[in-house]
C-alpha positions, 0 to 999 in steps of 0.5 A: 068036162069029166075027162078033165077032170078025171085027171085030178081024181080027188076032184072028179070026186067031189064034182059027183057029189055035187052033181048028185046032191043036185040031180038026185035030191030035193022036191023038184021031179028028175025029169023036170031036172034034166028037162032043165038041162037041155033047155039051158043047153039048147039056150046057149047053143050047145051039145047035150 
């Protein structure tokens, strides 16, 4: 996904904000967040 889009840089951009306002911010500890990830990644069968 981040070498796609790191040929459009105005867009890798704005998709770090976003995975950083995700990730990094709000109440929800960060490892019940990356817990999550692996979980939904494991679900539909695919590489962390």
């Amino acid at each position: 996904m981040f070498r796609t889009l790191a040929v459009r840089p105005e867009i890798m951009r704005t998709a770090a904000e976003h995975m950083a306002a995700v990730t990094e911010r709000g109440t929800v500890p960060q490892r019940l967040k990356e817990l999550c990830v692996v979980m939904v990644s494991a679900l539909n069968d695919c590489d962390y």
